[in-house]
N, CA, C and O atoms as a MOPAC input file, in Angstrom:
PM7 MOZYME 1SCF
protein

 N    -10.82600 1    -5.07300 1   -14.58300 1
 C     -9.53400 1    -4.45400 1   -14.76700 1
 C     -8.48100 1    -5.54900 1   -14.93300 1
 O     -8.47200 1    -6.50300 1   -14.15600 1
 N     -7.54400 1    -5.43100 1   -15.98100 1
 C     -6.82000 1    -6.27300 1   -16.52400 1
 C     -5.45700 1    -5.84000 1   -15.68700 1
 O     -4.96900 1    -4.71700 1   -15.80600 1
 N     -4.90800 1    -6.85100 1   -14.83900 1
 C     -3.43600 1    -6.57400 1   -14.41600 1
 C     -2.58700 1    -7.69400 1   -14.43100 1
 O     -2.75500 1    -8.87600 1   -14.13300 1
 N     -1.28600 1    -6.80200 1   -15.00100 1
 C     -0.18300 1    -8.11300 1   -15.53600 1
 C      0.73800 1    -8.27000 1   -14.10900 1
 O      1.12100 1    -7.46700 1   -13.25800 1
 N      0.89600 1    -9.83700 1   -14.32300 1
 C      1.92100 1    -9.92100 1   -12.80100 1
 C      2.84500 1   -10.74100 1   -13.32500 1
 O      2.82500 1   -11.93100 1   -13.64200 1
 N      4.18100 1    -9.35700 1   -13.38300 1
 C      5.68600 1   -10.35700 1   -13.45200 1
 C      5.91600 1   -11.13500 1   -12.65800 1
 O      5.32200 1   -11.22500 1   -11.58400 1
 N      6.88700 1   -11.89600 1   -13.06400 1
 C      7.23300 1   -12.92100 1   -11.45800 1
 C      8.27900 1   -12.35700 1   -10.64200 1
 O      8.58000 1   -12.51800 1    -9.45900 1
 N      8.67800 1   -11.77200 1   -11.41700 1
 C      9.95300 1   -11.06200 1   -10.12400 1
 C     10.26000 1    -9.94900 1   -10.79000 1
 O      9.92900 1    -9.63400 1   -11.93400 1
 N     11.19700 1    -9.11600 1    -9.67500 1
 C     11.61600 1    -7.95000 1   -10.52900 1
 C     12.81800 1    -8.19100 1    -9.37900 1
 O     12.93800 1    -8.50600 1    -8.19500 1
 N     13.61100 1    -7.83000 1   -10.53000 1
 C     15.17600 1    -7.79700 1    -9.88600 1
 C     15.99600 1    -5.94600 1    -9.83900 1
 O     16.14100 1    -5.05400 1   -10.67400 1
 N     16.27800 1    -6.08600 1    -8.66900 1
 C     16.38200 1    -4.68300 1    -8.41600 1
 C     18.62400 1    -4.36700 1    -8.21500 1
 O     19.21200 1    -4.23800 1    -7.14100 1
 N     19.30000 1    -4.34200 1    -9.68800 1
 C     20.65600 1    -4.56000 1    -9.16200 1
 C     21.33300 1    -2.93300 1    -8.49900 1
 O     20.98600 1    -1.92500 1    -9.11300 1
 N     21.82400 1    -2.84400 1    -7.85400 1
 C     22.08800 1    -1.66500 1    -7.01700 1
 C     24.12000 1    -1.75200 1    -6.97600 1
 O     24.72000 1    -0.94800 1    -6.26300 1
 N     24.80300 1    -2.67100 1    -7.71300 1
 C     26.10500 1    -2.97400 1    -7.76800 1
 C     26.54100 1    -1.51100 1    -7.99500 1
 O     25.75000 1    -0.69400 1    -8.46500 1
 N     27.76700 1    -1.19700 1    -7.66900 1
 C     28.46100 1    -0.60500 1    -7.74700 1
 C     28.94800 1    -0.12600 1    -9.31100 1
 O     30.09200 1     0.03700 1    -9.73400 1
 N     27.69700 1     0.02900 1    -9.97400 1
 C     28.59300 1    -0.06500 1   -11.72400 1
 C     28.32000 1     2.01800 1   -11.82100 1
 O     27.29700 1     2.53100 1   -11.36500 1
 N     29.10600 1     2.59700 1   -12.28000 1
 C     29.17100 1     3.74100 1   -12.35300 1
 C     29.82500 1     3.89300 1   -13.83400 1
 O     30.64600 1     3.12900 1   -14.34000 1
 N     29.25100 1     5.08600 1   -14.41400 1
 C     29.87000 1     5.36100 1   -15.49900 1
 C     31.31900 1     6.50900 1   -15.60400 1
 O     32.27900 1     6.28900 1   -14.86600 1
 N     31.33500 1     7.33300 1   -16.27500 1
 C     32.81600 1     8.46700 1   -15.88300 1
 C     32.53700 1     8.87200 1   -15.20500 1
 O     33.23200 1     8.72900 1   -14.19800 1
 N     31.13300 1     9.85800 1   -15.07100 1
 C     31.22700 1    10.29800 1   -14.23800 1
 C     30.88600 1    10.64400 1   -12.48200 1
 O     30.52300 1    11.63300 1   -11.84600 1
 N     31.26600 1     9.09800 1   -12.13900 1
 C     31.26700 1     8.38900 1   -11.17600 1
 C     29.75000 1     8.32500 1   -10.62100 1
 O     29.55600 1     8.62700 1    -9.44300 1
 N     28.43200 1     7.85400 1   -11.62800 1
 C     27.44000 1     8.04700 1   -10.64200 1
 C     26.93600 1     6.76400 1   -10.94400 1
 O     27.13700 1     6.09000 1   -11.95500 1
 N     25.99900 1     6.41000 1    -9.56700 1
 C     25.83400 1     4.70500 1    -9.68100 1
 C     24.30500 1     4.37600 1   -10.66700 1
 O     23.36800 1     5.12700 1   -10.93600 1
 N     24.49100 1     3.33200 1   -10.93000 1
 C     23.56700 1     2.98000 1   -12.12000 1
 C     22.79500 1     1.97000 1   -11.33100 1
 O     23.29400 1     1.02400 1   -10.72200 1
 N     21.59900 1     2.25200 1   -11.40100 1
 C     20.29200 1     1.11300 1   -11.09600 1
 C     19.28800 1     0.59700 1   -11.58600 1
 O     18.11700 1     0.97600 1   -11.61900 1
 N     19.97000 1    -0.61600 1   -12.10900 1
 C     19.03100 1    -1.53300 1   -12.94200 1
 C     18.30100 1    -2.32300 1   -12.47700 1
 O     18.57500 1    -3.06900 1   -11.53700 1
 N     16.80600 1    -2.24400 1   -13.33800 1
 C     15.68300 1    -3.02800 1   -12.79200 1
 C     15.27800 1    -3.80100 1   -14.11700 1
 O     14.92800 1    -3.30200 1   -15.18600 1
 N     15.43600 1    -5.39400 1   -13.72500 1
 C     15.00700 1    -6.30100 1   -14.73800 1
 C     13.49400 1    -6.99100 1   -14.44600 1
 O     13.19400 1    -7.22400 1   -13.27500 1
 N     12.73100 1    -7.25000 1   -15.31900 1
 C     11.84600 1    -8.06000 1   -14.88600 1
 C     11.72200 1    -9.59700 1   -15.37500 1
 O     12.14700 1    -9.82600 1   -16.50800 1
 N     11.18400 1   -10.66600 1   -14.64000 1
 C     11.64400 1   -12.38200 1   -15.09400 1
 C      9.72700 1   -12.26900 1   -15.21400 1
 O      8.98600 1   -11.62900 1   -14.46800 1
 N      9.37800 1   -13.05200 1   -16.30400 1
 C      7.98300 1   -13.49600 1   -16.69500 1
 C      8.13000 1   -14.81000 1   -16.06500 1
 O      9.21900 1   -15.19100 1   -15.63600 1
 N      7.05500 1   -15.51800 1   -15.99900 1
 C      6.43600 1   -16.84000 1   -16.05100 1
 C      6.83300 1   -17.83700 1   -16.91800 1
 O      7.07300 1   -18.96400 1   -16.48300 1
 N      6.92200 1   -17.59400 1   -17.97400 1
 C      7.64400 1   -18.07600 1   -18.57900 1
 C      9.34100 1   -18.09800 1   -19.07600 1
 O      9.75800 1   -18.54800 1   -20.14300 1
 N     10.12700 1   -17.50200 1   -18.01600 1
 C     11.27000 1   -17.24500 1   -17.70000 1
 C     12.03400 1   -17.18100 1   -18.72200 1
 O     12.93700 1   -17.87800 1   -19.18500 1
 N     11.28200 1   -15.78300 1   -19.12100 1
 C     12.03200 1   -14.73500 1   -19.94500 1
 C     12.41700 1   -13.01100 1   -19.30100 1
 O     11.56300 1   -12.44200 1   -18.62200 1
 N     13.60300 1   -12.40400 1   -19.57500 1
 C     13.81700 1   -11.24800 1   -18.98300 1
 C     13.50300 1   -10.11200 1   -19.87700 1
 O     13.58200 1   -10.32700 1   -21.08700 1
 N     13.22300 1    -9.15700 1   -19.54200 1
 C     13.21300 1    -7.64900 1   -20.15600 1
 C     13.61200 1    -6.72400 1   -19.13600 1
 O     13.70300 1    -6.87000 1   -17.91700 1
 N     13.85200 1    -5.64400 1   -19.95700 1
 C     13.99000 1    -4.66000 1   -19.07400 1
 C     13.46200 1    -3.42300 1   -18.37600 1
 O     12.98900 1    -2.49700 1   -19.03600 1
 N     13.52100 1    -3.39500 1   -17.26600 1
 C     12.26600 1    -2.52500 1   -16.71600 1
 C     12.47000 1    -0.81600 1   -16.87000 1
 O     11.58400 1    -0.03700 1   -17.21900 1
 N     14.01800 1    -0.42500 1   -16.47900 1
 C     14.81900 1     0.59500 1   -16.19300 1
 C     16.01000 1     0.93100 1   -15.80800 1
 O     16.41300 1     0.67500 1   -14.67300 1
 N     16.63100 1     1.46800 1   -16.58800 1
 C     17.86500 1     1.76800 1   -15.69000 1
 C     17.92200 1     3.47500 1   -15.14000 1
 O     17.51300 1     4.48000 1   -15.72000 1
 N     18.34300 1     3.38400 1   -14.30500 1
 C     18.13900 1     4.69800 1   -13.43800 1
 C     19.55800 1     5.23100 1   -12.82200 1
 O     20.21000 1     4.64200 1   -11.96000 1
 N     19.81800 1     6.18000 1   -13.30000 1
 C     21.29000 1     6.90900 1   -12.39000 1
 C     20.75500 1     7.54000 1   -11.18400 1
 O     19.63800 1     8.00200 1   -10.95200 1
 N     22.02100 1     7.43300 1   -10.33000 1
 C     21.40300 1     7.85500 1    -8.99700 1
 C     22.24600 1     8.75400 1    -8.50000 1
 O     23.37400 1     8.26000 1    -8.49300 1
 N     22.23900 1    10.08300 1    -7.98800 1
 C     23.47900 1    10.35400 1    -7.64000 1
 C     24.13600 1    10.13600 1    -5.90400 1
 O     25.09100 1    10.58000 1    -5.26500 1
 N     23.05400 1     9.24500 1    -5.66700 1
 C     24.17000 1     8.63900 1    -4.27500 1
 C     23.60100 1     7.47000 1    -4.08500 1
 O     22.91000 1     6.87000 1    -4.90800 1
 N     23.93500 1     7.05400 1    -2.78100 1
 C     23.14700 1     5.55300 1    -1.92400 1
 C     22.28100 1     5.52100 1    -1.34000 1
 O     21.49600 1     4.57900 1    -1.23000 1
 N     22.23500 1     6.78900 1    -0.72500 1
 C     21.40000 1     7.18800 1     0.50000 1
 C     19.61100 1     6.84000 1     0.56400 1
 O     18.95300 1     6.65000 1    -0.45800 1
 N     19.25900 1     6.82200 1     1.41200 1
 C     17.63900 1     5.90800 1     1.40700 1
 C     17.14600 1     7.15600 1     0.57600 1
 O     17.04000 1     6.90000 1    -0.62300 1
 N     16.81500 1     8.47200 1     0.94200 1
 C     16.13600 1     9.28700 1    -0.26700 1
 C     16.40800 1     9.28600 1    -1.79400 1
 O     15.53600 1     9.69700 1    -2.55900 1
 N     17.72500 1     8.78600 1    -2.29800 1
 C     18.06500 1     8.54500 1    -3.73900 1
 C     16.78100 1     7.21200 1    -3.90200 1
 O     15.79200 1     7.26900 1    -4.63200 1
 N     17.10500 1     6.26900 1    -3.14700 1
 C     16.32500 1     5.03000 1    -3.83000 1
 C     14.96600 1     5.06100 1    -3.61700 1
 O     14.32800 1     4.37300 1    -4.41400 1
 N     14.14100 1     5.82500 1    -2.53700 1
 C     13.30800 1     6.24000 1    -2.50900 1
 C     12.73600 1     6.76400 1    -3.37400 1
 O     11.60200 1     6.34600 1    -3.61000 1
 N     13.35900 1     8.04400 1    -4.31200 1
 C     12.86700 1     8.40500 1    -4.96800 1
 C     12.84700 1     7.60200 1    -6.22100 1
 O     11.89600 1     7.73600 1    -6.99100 1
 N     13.94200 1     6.67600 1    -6.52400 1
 C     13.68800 1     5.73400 1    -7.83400 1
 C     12.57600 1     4.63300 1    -7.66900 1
 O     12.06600 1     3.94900 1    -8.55600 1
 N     12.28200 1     4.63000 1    -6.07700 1
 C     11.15500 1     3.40100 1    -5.87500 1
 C      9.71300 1     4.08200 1    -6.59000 1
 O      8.76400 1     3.52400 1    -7.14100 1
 N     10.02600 1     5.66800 1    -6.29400 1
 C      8.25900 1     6.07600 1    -6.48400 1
 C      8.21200 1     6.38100 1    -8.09900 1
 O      7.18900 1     6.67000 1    -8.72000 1
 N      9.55600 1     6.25300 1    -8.65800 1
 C      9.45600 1     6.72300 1   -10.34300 1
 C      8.67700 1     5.15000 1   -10.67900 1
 O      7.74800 1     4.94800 1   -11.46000 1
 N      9.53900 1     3.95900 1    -9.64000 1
 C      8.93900 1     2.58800 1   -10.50900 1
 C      7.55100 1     2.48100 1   -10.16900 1
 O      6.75200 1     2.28800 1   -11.08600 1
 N      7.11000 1     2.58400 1    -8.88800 1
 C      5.27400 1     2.79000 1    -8.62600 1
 C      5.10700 1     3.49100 1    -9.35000 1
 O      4.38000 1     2.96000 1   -10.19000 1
 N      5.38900 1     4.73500 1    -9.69200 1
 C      4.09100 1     5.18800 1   -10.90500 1
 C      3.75800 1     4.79300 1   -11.95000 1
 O      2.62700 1     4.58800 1   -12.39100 1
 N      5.45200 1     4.57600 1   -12.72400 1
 C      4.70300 1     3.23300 1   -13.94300 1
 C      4.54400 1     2.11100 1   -13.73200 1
 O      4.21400 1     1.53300 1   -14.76700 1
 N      4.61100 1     1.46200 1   -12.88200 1
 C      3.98200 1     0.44400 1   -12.53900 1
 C      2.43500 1     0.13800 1   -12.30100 1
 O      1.81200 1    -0.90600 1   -12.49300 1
 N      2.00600 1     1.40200 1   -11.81300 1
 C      0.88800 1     1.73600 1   -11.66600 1
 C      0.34100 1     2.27100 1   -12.68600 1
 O     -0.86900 1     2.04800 1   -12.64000 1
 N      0.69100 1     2.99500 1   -13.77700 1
 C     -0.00800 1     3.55000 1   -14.83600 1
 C      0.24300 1     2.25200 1   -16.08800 1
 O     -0.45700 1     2.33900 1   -17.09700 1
 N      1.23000 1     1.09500 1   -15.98100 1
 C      0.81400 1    -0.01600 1   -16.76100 1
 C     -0.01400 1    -0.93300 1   -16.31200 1
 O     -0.37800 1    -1.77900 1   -17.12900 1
 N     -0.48400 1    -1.01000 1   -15.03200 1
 C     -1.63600 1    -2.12900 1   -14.19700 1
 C     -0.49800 1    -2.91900 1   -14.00900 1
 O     -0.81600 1    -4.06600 1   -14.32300 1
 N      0.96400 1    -2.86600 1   -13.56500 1
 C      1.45500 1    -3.97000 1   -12.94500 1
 C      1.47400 1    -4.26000 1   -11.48800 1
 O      1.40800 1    -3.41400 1   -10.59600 1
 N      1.55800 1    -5.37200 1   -11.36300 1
 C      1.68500 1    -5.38000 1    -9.43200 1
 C      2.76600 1    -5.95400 1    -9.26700 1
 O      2.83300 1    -7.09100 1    -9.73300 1
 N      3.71600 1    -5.51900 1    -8.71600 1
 C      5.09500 1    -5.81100 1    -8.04800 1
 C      4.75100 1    -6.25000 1    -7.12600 1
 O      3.89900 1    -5.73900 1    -6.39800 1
 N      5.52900 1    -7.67900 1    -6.85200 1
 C      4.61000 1    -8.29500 1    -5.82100 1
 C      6.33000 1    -9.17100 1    -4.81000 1
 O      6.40100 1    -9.46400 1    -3.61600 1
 N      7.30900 1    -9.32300 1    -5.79500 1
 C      8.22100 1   -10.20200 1    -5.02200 1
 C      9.31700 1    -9.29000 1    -5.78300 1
 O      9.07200 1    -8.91800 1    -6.93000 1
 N     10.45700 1    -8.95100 1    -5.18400 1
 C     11.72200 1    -8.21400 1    -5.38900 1
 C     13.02000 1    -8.54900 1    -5.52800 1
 O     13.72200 1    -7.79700 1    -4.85200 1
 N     13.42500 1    -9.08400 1    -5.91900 1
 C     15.14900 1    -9.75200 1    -5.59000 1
 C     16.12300 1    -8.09400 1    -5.55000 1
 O     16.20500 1    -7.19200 1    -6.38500 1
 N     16.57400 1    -8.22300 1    -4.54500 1
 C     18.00300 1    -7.13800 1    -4.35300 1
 C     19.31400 1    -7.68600 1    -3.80800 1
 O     19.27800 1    -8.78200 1    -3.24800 1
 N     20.74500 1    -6.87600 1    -3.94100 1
 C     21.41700 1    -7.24400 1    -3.44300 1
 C     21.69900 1    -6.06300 1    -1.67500 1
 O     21.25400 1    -4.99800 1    -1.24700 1
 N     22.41200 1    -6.83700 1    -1.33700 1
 C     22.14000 1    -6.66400 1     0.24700 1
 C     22.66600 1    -5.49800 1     0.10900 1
 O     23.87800 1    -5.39400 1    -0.07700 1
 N     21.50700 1    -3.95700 1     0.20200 1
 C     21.64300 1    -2.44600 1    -0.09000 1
 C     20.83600 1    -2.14000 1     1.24000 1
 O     19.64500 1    -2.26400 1     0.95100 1
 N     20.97100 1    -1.80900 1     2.51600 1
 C     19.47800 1    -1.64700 1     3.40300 1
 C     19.00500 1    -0.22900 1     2.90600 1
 O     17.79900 1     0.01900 1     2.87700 1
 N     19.76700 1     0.53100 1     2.58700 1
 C     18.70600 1     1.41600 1     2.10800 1
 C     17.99100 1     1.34400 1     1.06100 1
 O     17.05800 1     2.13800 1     1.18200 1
 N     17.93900 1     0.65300 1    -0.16500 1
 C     16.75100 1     0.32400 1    -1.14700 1
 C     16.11500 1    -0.64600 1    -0.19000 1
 O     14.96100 1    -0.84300 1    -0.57100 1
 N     16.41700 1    -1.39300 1     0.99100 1
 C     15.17100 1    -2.38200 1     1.26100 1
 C     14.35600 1    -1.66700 1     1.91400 1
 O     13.17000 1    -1.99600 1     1.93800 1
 N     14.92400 1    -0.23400 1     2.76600 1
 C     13.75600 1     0.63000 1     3.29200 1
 C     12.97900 1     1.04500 1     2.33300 1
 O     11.77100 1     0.81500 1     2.40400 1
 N     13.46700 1     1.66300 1     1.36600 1
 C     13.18500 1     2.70200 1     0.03900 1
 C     11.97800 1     1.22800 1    -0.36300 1
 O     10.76300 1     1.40400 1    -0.45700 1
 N     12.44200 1     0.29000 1    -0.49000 1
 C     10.88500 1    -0.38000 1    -1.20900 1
 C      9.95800 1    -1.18000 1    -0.51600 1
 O      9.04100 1    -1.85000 1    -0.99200 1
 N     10.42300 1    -0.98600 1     1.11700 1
 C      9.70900 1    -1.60500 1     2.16200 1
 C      8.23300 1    -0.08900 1     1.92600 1
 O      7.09400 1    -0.27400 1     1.49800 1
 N      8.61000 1     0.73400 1     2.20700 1
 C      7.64800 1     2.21900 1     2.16500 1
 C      7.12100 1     1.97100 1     1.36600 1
 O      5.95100 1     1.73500 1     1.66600 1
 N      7.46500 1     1.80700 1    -0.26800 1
 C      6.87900 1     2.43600 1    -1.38300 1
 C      5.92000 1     1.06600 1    -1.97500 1
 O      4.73300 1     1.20900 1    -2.26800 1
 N      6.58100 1    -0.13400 1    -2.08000 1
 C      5.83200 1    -1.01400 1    -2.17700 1
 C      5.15900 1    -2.18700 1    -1.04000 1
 O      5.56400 1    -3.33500 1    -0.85600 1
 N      4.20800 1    -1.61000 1    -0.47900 1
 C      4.08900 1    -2.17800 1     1.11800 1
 C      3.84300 1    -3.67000 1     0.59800 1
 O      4.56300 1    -4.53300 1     1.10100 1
 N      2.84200 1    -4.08800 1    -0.41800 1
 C      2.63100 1    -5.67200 1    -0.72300 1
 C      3.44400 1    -6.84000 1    -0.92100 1
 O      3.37700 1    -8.03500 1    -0.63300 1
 N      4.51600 1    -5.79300 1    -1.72800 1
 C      6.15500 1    -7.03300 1    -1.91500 1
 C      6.65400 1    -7.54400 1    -1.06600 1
 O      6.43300 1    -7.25400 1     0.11000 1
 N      7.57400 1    -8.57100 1    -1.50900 1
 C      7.77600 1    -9.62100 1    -0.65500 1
 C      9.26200 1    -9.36500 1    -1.57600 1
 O      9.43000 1    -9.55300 1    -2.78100 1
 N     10.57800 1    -8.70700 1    -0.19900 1
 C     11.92400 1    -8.93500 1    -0.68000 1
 C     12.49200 1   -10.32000 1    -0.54000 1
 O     11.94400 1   -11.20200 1     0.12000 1
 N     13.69900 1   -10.47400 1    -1.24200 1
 C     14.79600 1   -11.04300 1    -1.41400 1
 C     15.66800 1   -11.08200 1    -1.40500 1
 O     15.81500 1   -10.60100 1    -2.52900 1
 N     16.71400 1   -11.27400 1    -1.05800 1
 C     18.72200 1   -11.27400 1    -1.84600 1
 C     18.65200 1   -12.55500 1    -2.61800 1
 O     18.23900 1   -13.70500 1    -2.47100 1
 N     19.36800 1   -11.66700 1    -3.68100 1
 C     19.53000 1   -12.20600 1    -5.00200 1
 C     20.66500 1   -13.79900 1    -4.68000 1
 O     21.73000 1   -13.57400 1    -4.10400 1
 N     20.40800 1   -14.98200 1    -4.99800 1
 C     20.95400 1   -15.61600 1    -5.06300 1
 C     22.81900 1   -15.63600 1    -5.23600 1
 O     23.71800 1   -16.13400 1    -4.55800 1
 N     22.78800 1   -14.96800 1    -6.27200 1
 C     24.24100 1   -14.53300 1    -6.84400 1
 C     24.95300 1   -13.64700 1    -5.85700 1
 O     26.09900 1   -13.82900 1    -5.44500 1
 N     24.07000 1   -12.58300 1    -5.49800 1
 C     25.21200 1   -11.71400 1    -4.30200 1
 C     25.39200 1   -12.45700 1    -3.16600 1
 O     26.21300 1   -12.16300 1    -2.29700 1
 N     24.07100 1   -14.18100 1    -3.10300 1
 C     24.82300 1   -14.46200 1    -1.47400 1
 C     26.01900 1   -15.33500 1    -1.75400 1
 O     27.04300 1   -15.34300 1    -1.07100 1
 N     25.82300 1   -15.96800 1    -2.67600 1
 C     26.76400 1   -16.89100 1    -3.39000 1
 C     28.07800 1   -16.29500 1    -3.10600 1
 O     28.98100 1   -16.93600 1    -2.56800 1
 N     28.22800 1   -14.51700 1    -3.63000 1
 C     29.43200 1   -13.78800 1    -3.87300 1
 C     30.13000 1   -13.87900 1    -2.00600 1
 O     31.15500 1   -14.43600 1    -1.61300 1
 N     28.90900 1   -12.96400 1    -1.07700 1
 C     29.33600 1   -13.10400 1     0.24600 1
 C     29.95800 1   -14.12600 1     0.37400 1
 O     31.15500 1   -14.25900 1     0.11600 1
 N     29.03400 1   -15.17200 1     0.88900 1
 C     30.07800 1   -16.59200 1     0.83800 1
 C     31.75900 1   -16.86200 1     0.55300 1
 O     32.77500 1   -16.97300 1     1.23900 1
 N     31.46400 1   -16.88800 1    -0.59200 1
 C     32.58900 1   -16.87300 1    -1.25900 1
 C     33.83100 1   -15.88500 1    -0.59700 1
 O     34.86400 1   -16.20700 1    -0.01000 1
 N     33.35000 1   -14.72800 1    -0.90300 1
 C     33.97600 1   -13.80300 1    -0.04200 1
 C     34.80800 1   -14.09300 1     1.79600 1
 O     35.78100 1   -13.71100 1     2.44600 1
 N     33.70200 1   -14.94100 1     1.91500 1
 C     33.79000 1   -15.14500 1     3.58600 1
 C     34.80300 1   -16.31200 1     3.56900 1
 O     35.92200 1   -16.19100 1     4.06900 1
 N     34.46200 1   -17.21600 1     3.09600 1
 C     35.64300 1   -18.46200 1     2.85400 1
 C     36.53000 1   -18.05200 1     2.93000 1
 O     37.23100 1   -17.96900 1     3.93900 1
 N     36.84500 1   -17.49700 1     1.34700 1
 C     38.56500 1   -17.17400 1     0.95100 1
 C     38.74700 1   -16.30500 1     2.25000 1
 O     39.62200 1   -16.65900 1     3.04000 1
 N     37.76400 1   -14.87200 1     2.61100 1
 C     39.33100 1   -14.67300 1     3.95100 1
 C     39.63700 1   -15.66500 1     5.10100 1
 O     40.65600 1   -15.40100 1     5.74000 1
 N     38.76500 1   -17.02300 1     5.56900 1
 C     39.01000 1   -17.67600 1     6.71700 1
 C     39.85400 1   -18.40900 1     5.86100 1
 O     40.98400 1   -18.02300 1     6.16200 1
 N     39.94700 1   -19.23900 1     4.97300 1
 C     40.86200 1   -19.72600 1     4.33900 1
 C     42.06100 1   -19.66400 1     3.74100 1
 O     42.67900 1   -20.66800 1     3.38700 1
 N     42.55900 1   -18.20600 1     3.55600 1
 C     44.02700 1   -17.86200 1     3.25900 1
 C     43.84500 1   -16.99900 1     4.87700 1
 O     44.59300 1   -16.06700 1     5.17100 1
 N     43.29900 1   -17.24500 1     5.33800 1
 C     44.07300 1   -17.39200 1     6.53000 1
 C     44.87800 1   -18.04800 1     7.29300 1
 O     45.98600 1   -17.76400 1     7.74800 1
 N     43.72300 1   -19.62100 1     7.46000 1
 C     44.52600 1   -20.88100 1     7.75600 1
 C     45.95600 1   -21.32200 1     7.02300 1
 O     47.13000 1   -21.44400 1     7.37000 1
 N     45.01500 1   -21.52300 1     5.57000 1
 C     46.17500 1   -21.77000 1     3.97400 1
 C     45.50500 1   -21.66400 1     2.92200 1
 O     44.32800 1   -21.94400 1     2.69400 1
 N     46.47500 1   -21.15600 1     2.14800 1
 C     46.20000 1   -20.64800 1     0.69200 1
 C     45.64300 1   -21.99100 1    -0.33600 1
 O     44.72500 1   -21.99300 1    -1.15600 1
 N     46.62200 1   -23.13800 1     0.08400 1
 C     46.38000 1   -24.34900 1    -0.41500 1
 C     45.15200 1   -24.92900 1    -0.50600 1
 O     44.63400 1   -25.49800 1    -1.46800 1
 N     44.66900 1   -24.69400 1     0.77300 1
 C     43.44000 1   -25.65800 1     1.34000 1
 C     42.53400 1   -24.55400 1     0.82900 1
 O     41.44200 1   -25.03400 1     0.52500 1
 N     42.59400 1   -23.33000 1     0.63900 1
 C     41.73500 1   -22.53800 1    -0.27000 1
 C     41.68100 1   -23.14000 1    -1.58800 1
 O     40.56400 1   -23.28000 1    -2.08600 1
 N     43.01900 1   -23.63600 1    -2.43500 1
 C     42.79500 1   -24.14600 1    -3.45200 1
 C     42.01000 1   -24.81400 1    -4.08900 1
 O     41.37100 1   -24.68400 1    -5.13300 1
 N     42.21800 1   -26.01400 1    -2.84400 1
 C     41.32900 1   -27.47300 1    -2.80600 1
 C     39.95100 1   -27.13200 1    -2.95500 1
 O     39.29300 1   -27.62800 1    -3.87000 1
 N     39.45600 1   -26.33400 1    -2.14200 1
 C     38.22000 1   -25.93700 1    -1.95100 1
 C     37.58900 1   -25.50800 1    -2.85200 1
 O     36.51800 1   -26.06900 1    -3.08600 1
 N     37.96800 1   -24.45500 1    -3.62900 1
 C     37.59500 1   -23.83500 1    -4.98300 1
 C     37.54900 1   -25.11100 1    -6.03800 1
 O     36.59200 1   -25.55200 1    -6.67400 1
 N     38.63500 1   -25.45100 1    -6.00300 1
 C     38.45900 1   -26.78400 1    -6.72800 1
 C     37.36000 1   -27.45100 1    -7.02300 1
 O     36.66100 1   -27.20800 1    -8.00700 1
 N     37.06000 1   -28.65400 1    -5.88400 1
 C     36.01500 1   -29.43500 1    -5.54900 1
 C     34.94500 1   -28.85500 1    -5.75600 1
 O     33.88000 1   -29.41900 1    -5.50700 1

């Protein structure tokens, strides 16, 4: 039995909504040779662990009916998709996505820093 193994699958859960305010969940996949495609995008109509739950078992089935094995996950920090794919994909191995910790960070600075001073926020961004 022939099975293909992406190297990652990136699972984005951001806040992107269309008019009519429902959230959009995109799943990319990165090859081996670090190229992207796309796996799915999925509307959801909430956050809640049963919404992503149920988008975890739409991605196991084709995942399973193409012979792929999802094996490592990148997400951004959602705990209910990390339950939703802790259940559904017991073998994977999660992540946070580089970029959303980057964003935290960032986030965390600037408020201790225009706290102290706006300036020394400057500097910082700067450098």
């Amino acid at each position: 039995m022939f099975v293909r193994y992406p190297e990652v699958v990136h699972i984005d859960a951001t806040y992107k909504v269309n008019r009519f305010n429902v959230l959009l969940l995109s799943i990319i996949g990165t090859t081996s040779v670090n190229t992207t495609f796309q796996i799915a995008s999925i509307f959801l109509v909430g956050k809640h662990r049963s919404d992503y739950y149920w988008a975890m078992k739409c991605l196991k089935r084709m995942a399973d009916e193409f012979k792929v094995l999802v094996n490592v996950i990148f997400i951004n920090d959602e705990p209910a998709l990390a339950l939703a794919i802790a259940q559904v994909f017991l073998e994977a191995r999660q992540f946070y996505c580089i970029f959303h910790i980057n964003q935290a960070v960032l986030a965390q600075i600037k408020k201790k820093c225009l706290e102290a001073d706006e300036e020394y926020y400057t500097l910082f961004i700067n450098d």
